[in-house]
C-alpha positions in Angstrom: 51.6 95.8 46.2 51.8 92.2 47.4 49.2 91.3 50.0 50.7 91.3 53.7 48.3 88.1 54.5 48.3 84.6 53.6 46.7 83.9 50.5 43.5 82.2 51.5 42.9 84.7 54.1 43.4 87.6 51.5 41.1 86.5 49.4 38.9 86.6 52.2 39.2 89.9 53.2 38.7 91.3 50.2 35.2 89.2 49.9 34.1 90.3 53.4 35.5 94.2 53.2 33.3 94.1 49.5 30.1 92.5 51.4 30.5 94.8 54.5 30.9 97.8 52.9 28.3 97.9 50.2 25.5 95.8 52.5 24.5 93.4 49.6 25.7 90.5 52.0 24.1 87.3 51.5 21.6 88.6 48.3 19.9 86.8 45.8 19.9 88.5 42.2 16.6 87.7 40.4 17.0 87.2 37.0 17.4 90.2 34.1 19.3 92.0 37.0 22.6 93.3 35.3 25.8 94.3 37.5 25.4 98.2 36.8 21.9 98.0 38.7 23.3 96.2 41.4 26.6 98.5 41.3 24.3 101.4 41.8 21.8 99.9 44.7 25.2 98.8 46.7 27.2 102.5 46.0 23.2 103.8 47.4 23.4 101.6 50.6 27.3 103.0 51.4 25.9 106.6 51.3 23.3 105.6 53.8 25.5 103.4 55.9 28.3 106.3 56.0 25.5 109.0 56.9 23.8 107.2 59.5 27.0 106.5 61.0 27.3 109.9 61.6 23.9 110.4 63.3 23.4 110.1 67.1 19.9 108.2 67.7 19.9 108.2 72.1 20.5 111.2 74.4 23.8 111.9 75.1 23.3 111.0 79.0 20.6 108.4 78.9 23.0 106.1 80.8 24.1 106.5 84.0 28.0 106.1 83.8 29.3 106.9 86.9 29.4 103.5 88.3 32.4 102.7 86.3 36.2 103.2 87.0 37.9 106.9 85.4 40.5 105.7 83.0 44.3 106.1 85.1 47.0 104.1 83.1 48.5 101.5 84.6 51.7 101.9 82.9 52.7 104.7 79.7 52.9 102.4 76.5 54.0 103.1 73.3 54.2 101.1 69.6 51.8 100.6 67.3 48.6 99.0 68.0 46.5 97.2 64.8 42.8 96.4 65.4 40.7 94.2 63.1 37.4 93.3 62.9 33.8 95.2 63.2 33.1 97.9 60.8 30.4 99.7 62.4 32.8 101.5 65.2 34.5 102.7 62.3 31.2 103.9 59.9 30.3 105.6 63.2 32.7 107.7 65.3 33.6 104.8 68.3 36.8 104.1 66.6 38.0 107.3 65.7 36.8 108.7 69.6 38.7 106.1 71.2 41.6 106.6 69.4 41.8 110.3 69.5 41.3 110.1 73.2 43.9 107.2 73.9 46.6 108.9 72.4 46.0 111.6 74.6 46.7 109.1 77.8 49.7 107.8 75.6 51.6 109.8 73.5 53.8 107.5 72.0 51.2 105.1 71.1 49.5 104.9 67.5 46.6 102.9 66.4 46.0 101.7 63.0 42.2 100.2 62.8 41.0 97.5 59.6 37.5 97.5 59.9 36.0 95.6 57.2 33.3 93.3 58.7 33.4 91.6 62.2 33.6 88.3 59.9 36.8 88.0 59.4 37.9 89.3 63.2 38.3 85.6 64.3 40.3 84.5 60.9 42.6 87.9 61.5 43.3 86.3 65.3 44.1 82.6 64.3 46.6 84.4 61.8 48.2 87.0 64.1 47.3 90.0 61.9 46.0 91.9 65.0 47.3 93.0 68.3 43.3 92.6 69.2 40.1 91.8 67.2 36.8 93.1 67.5 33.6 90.6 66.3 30.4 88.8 67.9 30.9 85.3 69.6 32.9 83.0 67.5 31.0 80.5 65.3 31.8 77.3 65.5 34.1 76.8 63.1 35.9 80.4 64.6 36.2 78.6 67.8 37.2 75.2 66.0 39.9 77.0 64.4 41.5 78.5 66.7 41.6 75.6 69.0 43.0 73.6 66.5 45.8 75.7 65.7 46.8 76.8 69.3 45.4 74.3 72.4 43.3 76.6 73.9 40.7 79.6 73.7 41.2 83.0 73.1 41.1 85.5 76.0 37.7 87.4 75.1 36.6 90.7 76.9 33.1 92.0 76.5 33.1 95.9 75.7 29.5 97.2 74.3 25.9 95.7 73.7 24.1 95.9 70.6 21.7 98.5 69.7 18.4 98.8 70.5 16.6 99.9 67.1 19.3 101.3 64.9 19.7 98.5 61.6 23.5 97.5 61.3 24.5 98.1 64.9 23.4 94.8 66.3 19.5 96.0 66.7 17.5 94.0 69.8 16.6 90.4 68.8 13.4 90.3 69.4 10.3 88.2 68.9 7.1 89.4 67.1 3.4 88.2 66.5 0.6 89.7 64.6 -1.2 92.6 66.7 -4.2 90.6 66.7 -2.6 88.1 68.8 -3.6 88.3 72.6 -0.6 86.4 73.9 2.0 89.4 75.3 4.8 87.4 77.0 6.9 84.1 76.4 9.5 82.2 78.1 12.5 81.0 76.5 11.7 77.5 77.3 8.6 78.5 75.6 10.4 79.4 73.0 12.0 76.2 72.4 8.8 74.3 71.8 7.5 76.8 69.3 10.8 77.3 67.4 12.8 74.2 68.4 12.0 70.8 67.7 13.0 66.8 69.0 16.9 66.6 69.0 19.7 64.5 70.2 21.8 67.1 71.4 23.8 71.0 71.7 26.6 72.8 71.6 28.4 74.6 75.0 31.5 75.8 73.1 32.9 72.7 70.7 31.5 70.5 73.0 28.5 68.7 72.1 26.3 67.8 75.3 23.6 64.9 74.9 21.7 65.0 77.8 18.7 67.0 78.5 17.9 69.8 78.4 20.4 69.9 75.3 18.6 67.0 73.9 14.7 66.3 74.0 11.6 64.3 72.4 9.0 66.2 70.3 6.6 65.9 73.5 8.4 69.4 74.6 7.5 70.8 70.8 4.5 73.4 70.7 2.7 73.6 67.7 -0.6 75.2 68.5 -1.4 79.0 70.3 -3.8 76.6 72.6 -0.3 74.9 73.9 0.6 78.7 74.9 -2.9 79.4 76.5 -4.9 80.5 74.1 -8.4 79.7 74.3 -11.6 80.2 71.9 -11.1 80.4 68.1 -6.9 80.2 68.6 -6.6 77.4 70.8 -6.2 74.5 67.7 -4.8 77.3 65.3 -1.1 76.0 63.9 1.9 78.6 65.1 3.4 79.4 61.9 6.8 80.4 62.7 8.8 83.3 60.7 12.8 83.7 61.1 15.7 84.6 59.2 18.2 82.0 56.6 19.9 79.4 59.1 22.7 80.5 57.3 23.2 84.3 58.8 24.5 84.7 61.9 21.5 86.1 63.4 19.8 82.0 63.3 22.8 81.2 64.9 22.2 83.8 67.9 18.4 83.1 68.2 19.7 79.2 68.7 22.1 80.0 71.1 19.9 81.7 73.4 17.4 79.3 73.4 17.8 76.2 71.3 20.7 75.5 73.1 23.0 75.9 70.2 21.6 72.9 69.0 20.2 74.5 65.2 17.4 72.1 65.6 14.7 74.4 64.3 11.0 73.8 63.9 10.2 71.9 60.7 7.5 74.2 59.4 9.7 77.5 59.8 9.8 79.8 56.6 12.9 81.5 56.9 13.9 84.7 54.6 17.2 86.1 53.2 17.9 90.1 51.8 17.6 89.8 47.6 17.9 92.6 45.7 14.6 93.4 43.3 14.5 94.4 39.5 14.1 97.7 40.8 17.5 98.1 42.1 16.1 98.3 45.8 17.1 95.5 48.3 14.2 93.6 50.1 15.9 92.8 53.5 14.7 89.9 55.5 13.8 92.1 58.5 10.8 93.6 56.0 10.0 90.4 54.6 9.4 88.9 57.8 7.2 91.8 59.1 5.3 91.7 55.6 4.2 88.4 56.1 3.8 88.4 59.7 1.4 91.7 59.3 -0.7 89.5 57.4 -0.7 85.9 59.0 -2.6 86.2 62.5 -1.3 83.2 63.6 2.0 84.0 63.2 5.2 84.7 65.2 8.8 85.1 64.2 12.2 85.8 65.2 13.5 89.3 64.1 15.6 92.4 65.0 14.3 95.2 66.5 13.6 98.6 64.9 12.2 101.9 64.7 9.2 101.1 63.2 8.5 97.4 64.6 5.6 98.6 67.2 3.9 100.1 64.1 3.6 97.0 62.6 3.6 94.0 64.8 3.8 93.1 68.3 6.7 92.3 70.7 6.7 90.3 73.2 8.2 90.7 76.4 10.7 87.7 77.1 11.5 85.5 80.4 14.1 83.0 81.2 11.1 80.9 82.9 8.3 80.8 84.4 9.6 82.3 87.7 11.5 85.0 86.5 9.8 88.2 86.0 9.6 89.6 81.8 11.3 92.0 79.9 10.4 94.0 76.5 13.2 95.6 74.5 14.4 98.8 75.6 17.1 101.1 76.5 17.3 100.3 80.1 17.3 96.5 79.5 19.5 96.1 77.0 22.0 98.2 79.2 21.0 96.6 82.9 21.4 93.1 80.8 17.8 92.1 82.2 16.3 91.6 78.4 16.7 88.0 78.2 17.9 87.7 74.4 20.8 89.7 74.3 24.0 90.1 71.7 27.2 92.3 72.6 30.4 92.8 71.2 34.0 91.4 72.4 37.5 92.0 72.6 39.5 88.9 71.6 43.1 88.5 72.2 45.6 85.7 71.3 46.9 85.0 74.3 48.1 81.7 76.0 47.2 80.6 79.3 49.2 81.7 82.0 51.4 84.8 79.4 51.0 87.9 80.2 49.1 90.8 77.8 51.1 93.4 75.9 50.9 96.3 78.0 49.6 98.3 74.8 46.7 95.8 74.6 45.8 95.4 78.2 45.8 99.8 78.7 43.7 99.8 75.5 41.0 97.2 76.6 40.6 98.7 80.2 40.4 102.4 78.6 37.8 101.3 76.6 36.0 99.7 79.6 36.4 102.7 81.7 33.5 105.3 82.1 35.3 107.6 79.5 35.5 104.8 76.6 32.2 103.8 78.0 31.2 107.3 77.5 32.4 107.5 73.9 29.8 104.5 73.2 27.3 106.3 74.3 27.8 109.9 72.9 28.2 108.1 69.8 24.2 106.9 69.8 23.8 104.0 68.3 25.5 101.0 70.3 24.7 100.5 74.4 27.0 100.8 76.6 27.9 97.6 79.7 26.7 98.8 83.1 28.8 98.9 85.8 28.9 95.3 87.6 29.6 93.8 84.0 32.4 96.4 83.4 34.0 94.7 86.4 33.5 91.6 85.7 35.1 92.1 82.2 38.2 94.2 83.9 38.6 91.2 86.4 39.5 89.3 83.4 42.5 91.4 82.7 43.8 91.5 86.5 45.9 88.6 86.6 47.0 89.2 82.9 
């Protein structure tokens, strides 16, 4: 059957459903590793993928939802409505939830979800292959895109935060030191002198910005646990600083929130990407980081959060400065928004200034928003839901649309 999609961007869906689906994204093969192995090791990691979609990991009511807005259509709508974009509300039970119960506001409306990978949400957009996408914030290049093609932005909506401490479902960044390490809190401008380093400049969008605090001399860098306070035998001890490739997305997240998007990293960081071992078994960078950090008391890193994190390591609770009060990684905070390093999940629409949303699109954003597509978030137990004053801040978007 000849591909509905351009050719360049059928290519790349087929790459990005084959990396997304079988979680070998971004692997090294060592050598002597033959393509059966690694057939079997990727077929291994769909089974678990599809099994833990299907778990719940939080209580059913650990949120309170009853700030937010019951779902009352504005309008009946009717069509058919094609989503692209994040896989995991679909290897969970978001997608089918929200579509089951939508239908039930909307009869004559149908739904028809591709889910590969968030990666190609923002390439589905710029080529109109989806009424609405589903992905993280836009790279630069995403952004760069679009613009290019169109004059202006997409209309994006948030519409869930990442997960706490289940791996896949945007897990808590977090950052970790060895558990000998006294220090228990950090600031993210602290955070900039122990990760960053002297640049010219950073991002806000495809903007670049020059002046401080975008830009800065290597005077703001820290390089010893004495700049952080540390006294006795750590106070001339190097920081050796731990982190993922600069080329996954999760680098890119970690510079946002506090190297102001400038990807001006420390020169002595040792950053890690997933390979697959002669064993069949894939070593993700999460481990390998936690490995090494385990072992090195001086060291720190940038990493996601998980089950078994607190067993190993330490993690720090996390200020915007030095007036603000600090925040660990938890439930509460990742839904109240008050955990300073956050990552969500957005609606993005096509849409140019000033037009008005197709009704089927606008009912199926606020529906999701509402405390009953809210609800379906959490009963599903892995992603967070938005609290309440976010929710309306997200619906306000839609008002004059």
């Amino acid at each position: 059957m000849k591909s509905p999609y351009p050719p360049i961007l059928a290519a790349a869906f087929a790459l990005a459903a084959i990396l997304a689906q079988h979680a070998v994204a971004q692997v090294n093969t060592p050598p002597g590793y033959d393509d059966v192995a690694k057939k079997s090791a990727a077929s291994l990691n769909a089974e678990r993928l599809r099994a833990k979609g299907l778990q719940s990991f939080y209580p059913a009511n650990q949120f309170d939802l009853s700030g937010l807005p019951r779902y009352v259509p504005q309008q009946q709508v009717s069509g058919k409505l094609t989503i692209i974009g994040n896989n995991y509300i679909g290897n969970g039970r978001i997608a089918e939830w929200w579509k089951d119960e939508f239908i039930r506001f909307h009869p004559g409306i149908s739904i028809e979800y591709d889910l590969p990978t968030a990666a190609i949400a923002h390439a589905a957009l710029i080529y109109s292959d989806a009424d609405v996408v589903m992905g993280h914030l836009p790279l630069f290049y995403d952004m760069l895109g679009f613009q290019r093609k169109f004059g202006y932005d997409p209309l994006d909506v948030m519409v869930l935060t990442g997960s706490l401490n289940v791996s896949g479902w945007g897990n808590a960044m977090v950052i970790q030191v060895n558990k000998a390490n006294p220090v228990s809190k950090i600031t993210l401008q602290q955070l900039d002198g122990v990760f960053g380093s002297k640049r010219a400049g950073g991002w806000v969008g495809t903007t670049w910005h020059p002046e401080p605090p975008y830009s800065r001399g290597a005077d703001k860098n820290i390089r010893t646990w004495g700049q952080l306070g540390l006294t006795g035998e750590w106070a001339d001890k190097t920081i050796n600083p731990y982190g993922f490739s600069l080329r996954y997305n999760t680098s890119g997240f970690f510079a946002d929130a506090f190297l102001y998007s400038s990807d001006k990293w420390n020169e002595n960081l040792l950053a890690f990407g997933n390979y697959v071992r002669a064993d069949g078994t894939i070593y993700g960078e999460q481990d390998q980081i936690n490995d090494i950090l385990m072992k090195d008391r001086y060291g720190i890193s940038c990493n996601l959060y998980r089950d078994d994190s607190d067993n190993k390591v330490k993690t720090l609770a996390v200020a915007r400065d030095d007036k603000s009060p600090y925040y660990l990684p938890t439930l509460d905070t990742r839904h109240n928004l008050t955990y300073p390093i956050q990552n969500h999940y957005w609606w993005y629409v096509n849409i140019k200034p000033g037009d008005k949303l197709q009704p089927k699109v606008k009912e199926f954003i606020r529906y999701t928003l509402s405390r009953e597509g809210q609800d379906v978030i959490q009963r599903d137990g892995k992603y967070v839901p938005l609290p309440a004053e976010k929710v309306r801040e997200e619906l306000a978007k839609l008002d004059s649309r």
